[in-house]
N, C-alpha and C positions, 0 to 999 in steps of 0.2 A: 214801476210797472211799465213795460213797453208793448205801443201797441202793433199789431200784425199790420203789413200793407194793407190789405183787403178792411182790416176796420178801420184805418185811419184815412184813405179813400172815401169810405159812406161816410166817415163821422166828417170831414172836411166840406164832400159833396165837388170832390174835382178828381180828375185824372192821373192816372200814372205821368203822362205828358207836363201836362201842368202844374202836379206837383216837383218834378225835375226842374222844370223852366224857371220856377219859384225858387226853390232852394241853391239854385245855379246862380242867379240872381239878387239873391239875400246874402249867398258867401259875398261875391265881387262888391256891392254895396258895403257891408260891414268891415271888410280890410278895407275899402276905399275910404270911407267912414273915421277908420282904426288912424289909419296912417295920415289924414286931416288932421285930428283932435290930435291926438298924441304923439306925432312928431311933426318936424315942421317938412316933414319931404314935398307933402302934396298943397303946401300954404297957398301956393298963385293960382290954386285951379279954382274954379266957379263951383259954389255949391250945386247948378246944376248940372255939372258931372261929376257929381257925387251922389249928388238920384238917380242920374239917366238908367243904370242897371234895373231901378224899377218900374221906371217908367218903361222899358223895354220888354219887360215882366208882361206889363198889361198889355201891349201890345200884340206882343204874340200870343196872351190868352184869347186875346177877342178875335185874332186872326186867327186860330184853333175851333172857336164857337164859332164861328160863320163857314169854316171847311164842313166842319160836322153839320151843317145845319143841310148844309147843300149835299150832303151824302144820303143824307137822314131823306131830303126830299125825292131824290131821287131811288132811292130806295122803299121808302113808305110814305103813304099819307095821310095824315093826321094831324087832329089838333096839338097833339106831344110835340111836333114840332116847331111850332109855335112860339108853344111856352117855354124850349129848350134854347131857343134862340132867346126869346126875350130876358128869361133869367140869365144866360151866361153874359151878354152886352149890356145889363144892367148894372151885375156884378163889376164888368168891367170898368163903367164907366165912372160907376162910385167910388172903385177902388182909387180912379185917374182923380176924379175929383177931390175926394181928402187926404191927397199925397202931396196937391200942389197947395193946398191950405197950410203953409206953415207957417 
């Protein structure tokens, strides 16, 4: 069963943007990945550029949550704003956090 953008959007709780950036970033990772482990092309490179695509990931989400945040501000005011900031750069940062726990 496949789901429609619009519900995989709410169910995820991120943006068309972000979901691009993500998925764009989980190909280049997983052939970077692919071509480490099972051939020996990419043997001399450093496991962290073998992450870097997702560390890259979060980075441009949390720079995405802080554009938004400042559009958001200057377009309305409110406590949403707030907690839109504080979830996306929380998100972000947990993400950064148990990526380099390995």
């Amino acid at each position: 069963m496949l789901f429609t953008l619009r519900e995989l959007l709410r169910w995820l709780g991120v943006s068309v943007f972000e979901l691009l950036t993500l998925s764009v970033c989980l190909l280049v990772f997983s052939v970077l990945l692919t071509l480490k482990v099972e051939s020996g092309v990419l043997e001399n490179l450093n496991w962290f550029w073998i992450f870097a695509p997702l560390f890259v990931a979060d980075a441009i989400n949390a720079y995405f949550s802080v554009i938004v945040f400042i559009r958001m501000q200057v377009d309305v005011s409110g406590t949403f704003l707030s907690l839109s900031l504080t979830f996306g750069l929380s998100e972000a940062s947990i993400g950064a956090l148990t990526e380099t726990r390995v």
